[in-house]
C-alpha positions as CSV (number, residue, x, y, z in Angstrom):
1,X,54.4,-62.7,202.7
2,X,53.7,-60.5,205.7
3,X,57.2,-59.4,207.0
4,X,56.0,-60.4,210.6
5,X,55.7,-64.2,209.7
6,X,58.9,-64.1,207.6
7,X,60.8,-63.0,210.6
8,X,58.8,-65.7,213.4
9,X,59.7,-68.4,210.2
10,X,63.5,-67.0,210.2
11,X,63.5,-67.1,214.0
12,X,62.3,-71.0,214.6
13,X,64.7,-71.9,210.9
14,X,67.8,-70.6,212.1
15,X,66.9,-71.4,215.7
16,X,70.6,-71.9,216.5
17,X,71.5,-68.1,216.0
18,X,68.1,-67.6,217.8
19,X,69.1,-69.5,221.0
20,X,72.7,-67.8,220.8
21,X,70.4,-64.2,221.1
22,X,68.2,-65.1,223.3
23,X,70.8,-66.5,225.9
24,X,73.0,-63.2,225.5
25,X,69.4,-60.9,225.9
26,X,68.5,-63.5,229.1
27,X,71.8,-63.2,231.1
28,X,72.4,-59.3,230.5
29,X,69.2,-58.6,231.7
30,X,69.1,-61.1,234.6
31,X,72.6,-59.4,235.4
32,X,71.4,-55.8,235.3
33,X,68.1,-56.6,237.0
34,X,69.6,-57.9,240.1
35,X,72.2,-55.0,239.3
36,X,69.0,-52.3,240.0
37,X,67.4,-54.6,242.7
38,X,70.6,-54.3,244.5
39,X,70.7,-50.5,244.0
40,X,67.7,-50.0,245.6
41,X,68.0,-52.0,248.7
42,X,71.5,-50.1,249.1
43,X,69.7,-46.7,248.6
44,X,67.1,-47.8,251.3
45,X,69.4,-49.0,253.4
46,X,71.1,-45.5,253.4
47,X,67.9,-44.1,254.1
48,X,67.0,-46.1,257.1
49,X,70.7,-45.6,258.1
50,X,69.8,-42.0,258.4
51,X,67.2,-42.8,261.5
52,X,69.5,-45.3,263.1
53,X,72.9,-44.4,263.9
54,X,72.5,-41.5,266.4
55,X,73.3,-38.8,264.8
56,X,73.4,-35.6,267.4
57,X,75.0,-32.6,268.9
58,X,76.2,-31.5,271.9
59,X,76.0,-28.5,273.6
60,X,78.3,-28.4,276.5
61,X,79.5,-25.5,278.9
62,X,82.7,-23.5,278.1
63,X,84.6,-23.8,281.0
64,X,87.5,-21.7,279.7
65,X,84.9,-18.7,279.7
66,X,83.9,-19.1,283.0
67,X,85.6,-18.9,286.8
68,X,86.5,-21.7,288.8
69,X,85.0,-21.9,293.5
70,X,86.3,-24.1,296.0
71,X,84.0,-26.0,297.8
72,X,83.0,-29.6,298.9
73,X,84.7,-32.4,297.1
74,X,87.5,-30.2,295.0
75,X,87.5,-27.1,293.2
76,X,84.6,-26.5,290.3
77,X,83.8,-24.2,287.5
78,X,81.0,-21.9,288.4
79,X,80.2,-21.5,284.6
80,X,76.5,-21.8,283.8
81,X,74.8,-25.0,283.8
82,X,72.6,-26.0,281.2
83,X,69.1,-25.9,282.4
84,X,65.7,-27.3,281.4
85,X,64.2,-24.6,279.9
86,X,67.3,-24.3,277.6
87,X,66.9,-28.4,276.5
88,X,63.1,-27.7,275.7
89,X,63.8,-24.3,273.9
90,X,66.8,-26.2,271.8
91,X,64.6,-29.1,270.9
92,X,61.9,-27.0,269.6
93,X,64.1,-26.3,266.3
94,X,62.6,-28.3,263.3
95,X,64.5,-32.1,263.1
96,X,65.3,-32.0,266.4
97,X,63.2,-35.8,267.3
98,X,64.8,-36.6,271.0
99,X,67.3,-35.2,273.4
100,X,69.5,-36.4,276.1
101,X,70.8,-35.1,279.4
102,X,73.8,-37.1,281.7
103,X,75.8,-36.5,284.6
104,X,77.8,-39.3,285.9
105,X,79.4,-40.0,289.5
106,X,80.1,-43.3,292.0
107,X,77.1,-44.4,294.0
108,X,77.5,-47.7,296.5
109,X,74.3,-49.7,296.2
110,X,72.8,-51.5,299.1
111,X,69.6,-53.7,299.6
112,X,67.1,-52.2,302.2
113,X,68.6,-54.0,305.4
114,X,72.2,-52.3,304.5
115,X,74.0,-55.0,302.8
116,X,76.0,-54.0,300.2
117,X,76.2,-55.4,297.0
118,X,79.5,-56.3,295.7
119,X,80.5,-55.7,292.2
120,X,81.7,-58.0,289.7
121,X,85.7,-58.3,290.2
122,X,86.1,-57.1,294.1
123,X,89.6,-56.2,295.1
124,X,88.5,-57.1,298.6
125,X,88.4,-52.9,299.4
126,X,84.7,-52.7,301.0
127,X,85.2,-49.0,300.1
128,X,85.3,-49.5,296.5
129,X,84.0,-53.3,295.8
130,X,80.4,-51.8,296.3
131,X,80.8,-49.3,294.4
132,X,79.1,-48.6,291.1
133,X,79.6,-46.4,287.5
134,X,76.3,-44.1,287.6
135,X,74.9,-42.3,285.1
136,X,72.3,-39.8,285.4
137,X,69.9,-40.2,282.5
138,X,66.9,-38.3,281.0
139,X,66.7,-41.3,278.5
140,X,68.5,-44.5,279.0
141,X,68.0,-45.1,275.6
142,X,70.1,-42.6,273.8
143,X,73.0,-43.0,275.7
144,X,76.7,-43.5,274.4
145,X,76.5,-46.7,275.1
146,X,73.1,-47.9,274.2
147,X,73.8,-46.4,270.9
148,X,77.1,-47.6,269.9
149,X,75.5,-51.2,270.9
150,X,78.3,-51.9,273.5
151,X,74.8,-52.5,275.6
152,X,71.8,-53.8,274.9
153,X,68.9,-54.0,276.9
154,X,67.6,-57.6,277.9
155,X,64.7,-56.8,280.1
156,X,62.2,-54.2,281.4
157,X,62.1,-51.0,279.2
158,X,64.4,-47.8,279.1
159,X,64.4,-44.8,281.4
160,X,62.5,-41.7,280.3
161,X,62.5,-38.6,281.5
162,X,59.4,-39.3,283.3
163,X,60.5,-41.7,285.6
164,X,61.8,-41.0,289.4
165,X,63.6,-43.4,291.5
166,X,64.4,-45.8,288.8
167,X,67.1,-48.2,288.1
168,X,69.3,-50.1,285.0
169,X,71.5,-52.4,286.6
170,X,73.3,-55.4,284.1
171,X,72.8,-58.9,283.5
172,X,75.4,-60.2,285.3
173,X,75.0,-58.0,289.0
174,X,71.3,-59.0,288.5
175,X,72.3,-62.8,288.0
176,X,75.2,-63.0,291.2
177,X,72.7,-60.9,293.3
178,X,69.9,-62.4,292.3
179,X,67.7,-59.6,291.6
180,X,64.4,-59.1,289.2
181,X,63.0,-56.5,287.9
182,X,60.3,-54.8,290.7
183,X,63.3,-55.1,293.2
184,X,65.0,-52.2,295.3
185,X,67.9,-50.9,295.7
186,X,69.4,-48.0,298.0
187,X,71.9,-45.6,296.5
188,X,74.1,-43.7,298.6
189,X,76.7,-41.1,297.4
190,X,76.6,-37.5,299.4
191,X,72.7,-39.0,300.5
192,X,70.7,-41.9,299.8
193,X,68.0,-42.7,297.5
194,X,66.2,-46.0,297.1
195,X,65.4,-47.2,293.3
196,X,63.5,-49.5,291.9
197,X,65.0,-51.7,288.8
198,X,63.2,-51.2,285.7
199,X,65.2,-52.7,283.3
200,X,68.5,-54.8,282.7
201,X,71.3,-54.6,280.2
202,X,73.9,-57.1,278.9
203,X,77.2,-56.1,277.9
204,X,78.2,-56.9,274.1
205,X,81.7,-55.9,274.0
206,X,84.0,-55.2,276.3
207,X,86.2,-51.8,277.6
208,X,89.1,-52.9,274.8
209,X,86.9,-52.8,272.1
210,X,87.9,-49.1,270.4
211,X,84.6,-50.2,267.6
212,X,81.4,-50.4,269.4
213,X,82.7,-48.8,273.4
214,X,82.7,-45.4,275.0
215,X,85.0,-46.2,278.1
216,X,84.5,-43.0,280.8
217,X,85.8,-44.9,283.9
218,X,88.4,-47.2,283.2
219,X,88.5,-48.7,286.6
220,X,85.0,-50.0,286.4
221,X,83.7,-53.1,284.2
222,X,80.9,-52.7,281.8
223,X,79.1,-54.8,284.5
224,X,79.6,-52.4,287.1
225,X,77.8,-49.5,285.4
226,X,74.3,-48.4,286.4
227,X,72.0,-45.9,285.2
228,X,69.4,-43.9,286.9
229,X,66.9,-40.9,286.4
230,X,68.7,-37.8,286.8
231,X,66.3,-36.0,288.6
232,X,66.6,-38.6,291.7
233,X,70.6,-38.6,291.3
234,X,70.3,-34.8,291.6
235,X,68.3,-34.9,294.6
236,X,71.1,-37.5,295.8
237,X,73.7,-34.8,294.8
238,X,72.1,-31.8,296.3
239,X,74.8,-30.6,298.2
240,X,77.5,-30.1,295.2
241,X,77.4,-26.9,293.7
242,X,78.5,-28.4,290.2
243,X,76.1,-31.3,290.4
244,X,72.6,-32.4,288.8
245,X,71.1,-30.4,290.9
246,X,72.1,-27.0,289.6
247,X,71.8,-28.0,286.1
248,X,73.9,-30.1,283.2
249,X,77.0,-29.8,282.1
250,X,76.3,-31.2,278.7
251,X,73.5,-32.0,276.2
252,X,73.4,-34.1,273.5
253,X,70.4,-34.1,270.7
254,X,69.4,-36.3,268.1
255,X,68.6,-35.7,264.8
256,X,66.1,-37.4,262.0
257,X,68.5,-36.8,259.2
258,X,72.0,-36.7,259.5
259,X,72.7,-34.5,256.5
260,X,70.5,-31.3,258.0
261,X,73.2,-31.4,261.0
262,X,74.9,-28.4,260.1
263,X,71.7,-26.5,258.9
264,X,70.1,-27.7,262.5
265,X,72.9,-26.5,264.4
266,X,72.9,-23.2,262.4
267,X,69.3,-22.8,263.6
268,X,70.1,-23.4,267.0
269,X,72.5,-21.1,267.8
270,X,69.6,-18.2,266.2
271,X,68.3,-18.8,270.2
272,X,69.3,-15.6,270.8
273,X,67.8,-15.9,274.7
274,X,70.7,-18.3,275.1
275,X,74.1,-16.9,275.6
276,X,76.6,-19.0,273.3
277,X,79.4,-17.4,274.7
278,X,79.2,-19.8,277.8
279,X,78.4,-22.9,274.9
280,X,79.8,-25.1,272.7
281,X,77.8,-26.8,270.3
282,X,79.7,-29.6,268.8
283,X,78.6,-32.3,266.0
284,X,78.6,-36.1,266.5
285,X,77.9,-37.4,263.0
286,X,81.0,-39.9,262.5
287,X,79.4,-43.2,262.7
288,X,77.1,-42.0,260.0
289,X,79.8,-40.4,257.8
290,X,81.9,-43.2,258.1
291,X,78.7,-45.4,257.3
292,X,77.5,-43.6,254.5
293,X,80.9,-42.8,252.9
294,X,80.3,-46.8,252.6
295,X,77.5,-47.5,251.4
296,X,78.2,-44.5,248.4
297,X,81.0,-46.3,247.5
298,X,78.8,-49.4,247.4
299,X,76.3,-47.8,245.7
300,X,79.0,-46.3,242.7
301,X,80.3,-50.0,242.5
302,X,77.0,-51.2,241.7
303,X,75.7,-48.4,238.9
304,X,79.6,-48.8,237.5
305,X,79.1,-52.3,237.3
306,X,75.7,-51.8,235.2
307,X,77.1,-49.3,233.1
308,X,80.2,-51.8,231.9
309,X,77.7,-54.6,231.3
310,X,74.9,-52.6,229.3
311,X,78.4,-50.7,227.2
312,X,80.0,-54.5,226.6
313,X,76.2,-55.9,226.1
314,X,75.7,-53.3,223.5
315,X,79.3,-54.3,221.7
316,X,78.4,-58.1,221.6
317,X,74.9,-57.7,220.5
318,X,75.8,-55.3,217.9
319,X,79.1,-57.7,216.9
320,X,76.6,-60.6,216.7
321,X,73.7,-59.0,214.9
322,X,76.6,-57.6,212.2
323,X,77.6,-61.1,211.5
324,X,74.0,-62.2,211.0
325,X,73.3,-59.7,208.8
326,X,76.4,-60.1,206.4
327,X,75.7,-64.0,206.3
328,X,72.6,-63.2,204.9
329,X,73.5,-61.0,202.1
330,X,72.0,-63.8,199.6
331,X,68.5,-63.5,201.5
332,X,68.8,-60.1,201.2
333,X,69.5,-59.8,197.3
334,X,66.4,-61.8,196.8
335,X,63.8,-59.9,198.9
336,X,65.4,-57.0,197.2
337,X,65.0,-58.9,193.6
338,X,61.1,-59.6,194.8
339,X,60.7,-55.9,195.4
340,X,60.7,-56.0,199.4
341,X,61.7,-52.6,200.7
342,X,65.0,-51.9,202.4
343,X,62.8,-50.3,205.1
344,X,61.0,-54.0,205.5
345,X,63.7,-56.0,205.5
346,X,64.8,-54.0,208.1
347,X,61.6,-53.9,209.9
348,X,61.8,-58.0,209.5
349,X,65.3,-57.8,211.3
350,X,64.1,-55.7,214.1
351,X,60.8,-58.4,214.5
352,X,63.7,-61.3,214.9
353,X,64.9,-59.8,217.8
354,X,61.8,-58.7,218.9
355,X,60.3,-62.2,219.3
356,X,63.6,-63.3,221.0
357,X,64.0,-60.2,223.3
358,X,60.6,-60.8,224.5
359,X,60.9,-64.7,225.9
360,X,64.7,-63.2,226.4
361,X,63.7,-60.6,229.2
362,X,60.1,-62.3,230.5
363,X,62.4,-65.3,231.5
364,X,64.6,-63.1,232.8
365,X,62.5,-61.1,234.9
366,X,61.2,-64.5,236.7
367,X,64.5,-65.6,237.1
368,X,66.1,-63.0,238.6
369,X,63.4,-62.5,241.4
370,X,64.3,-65.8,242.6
371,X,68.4,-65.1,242.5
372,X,68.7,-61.7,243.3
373,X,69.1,-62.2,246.8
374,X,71.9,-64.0,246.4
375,X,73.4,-61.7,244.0
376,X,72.8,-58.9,246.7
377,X,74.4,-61.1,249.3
378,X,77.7,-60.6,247.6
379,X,77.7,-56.8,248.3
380,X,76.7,-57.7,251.7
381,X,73.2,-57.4,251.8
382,X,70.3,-59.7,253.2
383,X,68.7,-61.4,250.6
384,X,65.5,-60.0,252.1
385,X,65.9,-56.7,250.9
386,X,67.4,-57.4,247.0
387,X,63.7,-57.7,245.8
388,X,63.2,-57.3,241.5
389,X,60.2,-55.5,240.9
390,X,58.1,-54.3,237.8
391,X,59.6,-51.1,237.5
392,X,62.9,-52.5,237.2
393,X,61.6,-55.0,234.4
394,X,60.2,-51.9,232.6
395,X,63.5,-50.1,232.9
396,X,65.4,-52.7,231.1
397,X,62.8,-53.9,228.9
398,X,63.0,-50.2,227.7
399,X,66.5,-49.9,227.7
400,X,67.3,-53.3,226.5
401,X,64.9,-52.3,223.1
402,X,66.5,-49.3,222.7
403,X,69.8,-51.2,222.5
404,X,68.9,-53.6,220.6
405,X,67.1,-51.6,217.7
406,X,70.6,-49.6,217.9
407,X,72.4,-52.2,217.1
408,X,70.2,-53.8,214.2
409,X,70.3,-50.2,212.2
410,X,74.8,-50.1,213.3
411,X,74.9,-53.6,211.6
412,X,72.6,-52.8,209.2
413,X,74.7,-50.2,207.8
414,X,76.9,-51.5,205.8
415,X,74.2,-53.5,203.9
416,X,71.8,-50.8,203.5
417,X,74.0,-48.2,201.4
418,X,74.4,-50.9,199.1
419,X,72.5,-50.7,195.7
420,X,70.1,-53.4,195.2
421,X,72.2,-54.2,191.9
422,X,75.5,-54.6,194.2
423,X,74.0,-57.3,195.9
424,X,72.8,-59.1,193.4
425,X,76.4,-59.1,191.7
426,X,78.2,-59.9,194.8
427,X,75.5,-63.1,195.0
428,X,76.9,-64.0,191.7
C-alpha cells in the first residue's frame, strides 16, 4: 500500500491524536503570526517615527566669545548674528529637509481705529493686559511648540518664509475678540506694523505640563502668544542693534532621519566660510531617543516572545510525536515484518504530520488576519497597522516544517536503532 494513503488512513483512524496535532500546529502558528505581524508594524512605526518627531540642531551665537555695547533697551552682545546666507549655505548639506529661524519679544496688538485688544486674564494694567508673547517665525510650523503638540493649528495654514505682514493669533483671543481669518491687526513694539491673520491655533496643554510644553515667558498664557513673519517683526524692530533686523540669534534645522544627526552635524561644521568659533551647534534628538529607546524595547519583547514559543513549541511537538511513535511500536514490527523500509515508515510519519500541518497552518493563517489586530493592540498598537501577510505565512510555514520534520526524526530515534528482530520480540 502506497505509504501516502497509509499515513491519510492513519490520520482520519486515530483522528483523536490528529486533532490533538493539529490544534497545537494551529495555535503556535496563529501565535507567532500575529507575533511577526506585530513586528512589523512596530518596525514601521519606528520608521515613520524617524520623519515625525522633529529631530534638529541648533546653531546659536557664542556669546561668551564675543563683547557686550550699551544701547537702547539694556546692554547687548555685539557677537555675530546669524544671517541668511549662513541658513541657506547650512541647509544645503545632504538630510537637511527644513530650517527654522525665531526671535521673540512683547508686541501690544490693536485693531485699525486704536483699540486695544486685551488679553486673556487682564490684571487691569493697560500697559501689560494688551500685551502679547511674539515670536518671529520663518516657519510657524516647526516651532517648539507646534512640534511638541502643546499647539495645534485649527484654521488657516502655517507661516512660511514667504509670507510678510502675517499673523497666528489663538482660538480663544480670536473667539473673545471676535476675529476671523482675513482680519487686521496693528502691532506696535519700538514701531507699528499692521498683520493680517492667517491662521489660528488652540492650545492642547497648558504652561504646567513639563510633557508636551516649552514655556519661554512664564507671565504669559499659552493664549496670549502670537506668531508672526520675522521679516515684518524685524522691520518693527529696526532700531535695536541685537534685533531681527541685524540677523538671528539662533537656528534650528530639521533632519529626515534622526540617526544621521551626528554625521549631519559633522558635515556642517566642514562650512569652512563660516566661523565656528562665534557658533554653537547643539543637537535636539531627545524626543526621538527617548521614543525609539521604546519602541526597541518593544520590538526585543516581541522577537523574545516568538523565540520562547517556537523553543517550547518545538519541546511539545517533539514530546508528543515521541509518545506517538513508541505507542505504535506494534504497527511498526509489522510494517517491518511485511518488509516496509525504516526509511518509509519514516517517510509515512512525516506524511501524518504533513496532512495535519497543512489544514494546521492554512486555518491559521485566515485566522490570524482577522485577530491580529487585537493581539497588536496589547503592545499598544492600532489594530490598523498589525496586518498578516503572505510572507509571514511563508515564514512559518517554512519554519514550522522544518520543526516539525526535526522532531519526527528526535522521536524517531529511539525506534529506528532498533533491529527489526527487537521489535518483533518486544511485540511478543
Amino acid at each position: 500500500m502506497n505509504l501516502l494513503i497509509r499515513a491519510f488512513l492513519y490520520v482520519t483512524r486515530k483522528w483523536g491524536k490528529s486533532l490533538l496535532l493539529f490544534s497545537i500546529i494551529f495555535v503556535i502558528s496563529t501565535l507567532v503570526l500575529c507575533g511577526l505581524a506585530s513586528l512589523d508594524a512596530e518596525e514601521k512605526t519606528s520608521v515613520e517615527l524617524r520623519g515625525t518627531t522633529g529631530a534638529s540642531f541648533t546653531v546659536s551665537r557664542n556669546l561668551s566669545t564675543g563683547g557686550w555695547g550699551s544701547g537702547k533697551g539694556g546692554s547687548y552682545s555685539t557677537q555675530e548674528f546669524i544671517t541668511d546666507e549662513m541658513v541657506k549655505k547650512i541647509a544645503t548639506v545632504e538630510g537637511i529637509e527644513a530650517y527654522n529661524a525665531t526671535y521673540a519679544t512683547i508686541f501690544e496688538f490693536f485693531d485699525t481705529d486704536g483699540h486695544d485688544y486685551e488679553h486673556i486674564n487682564p490684571i487691569g494694567q493697560s500697559m501689560v493686559d494688551d500685551q502679547y508673547y511674539s515670536i518671529g517665525t520663518m516657519h510657524s510650523e516647526y516651532s517648539s511648540m507646534f512640534l511638541s503638540h502643546a499647539f495645534t493649528l485649527v484654521e488657516g495654514r502655517h507661516i512660511t518664509n514667504s509670507d510678510h505682514n502675517v499673523l497666528l493669533i489663538s482660538k480663544a483671543i480670536a473667539d473673545k475678540h471676535k476675529l476671523h481669518l482675513g482680519d487686521p491687526i496693528v502691532a506696535v513694539n519700538d514701531l507699528s506694523e499692521e498683520f493680517t491673520i492667517i491662521g489660528i491655533f488652540d492650545v492642547v496643554s497648558d504652561k504646567t505640563d513639563e510633557k508636551n510644553s516649552y514655556n519661554m515667558a512664564s507671565y504669559y498664557d499659552y493664549e496670549n502668544y502670537a506668531f508672526m513673519d520675522i521679516k515684518a517683526m524685524a522691520n518693527v524692530l529696526k532700531n535695536f542693534p541685537d534685533g531681527p533686523s541685524e540677523g538671528y540669534s539662533s537656528a534650528d534645522f530639521f533632519v529626515t532621519d534622526p540617526t544621521q544627526l551626528e554625521t549631519i552635524i559633522m558635515e556642517v561644521h566642514k562650512k569652512d566660510s563660516i566661523n565656528w568659533n562665534n557658533f554653537t551647534v547643539s543637537a535636539n534628538n531627545e524626543v526621538y531617543e527617548r521614543t525609539a529607546h521604546s519602541m526597541s524595547d518593544m520590538s526585543s519583547l516581541i522577537r523574545a516572545l516568538i523565540i520562547v514559543i517556537v523553543g517550547i513549541s518545538m519541546g511539545i511537538v517533539t514530546l508528543i510525536l515521541t509518545m506517538w511513535v513508541k505507542s505504535r511500536i506494534r504497527e511498526t514490527g509489522i510494517l517491518l515484518a511485511a518488509g516496509i523500509s525504516k526509511r518509509s515508515i519514516l517517510l509515512q510519519q512525516i506524511s501524518e504530520v504533513g496532512f495535519i500541518a497543512i489544514f494546521g497552518f492554512s486555518l491559521s493563517y485566515w485566522f490570524s488576519k482577522g485577530v491580529a489586530g487585537n493581539v497588536g493592540s496589547l503592545f499598544g498598537m492600532t489594530t490598523d497597522r498589525v496586518i498578516v501577510t503572505s510572507r509571514h505565512f511563508g515564514f512559518v510555514s517554512s519554519l514550522g516544517a522544518v520543526i516539525l520534520i526535526l522532531s519526527i526524526l528526535i522521536s524517531s530515534i529511539s525506534t529506528m536503532r532498533v533491529k527489526p528482530k527487537e521489535i518483533l520480540s518486544k511485540m511478543s
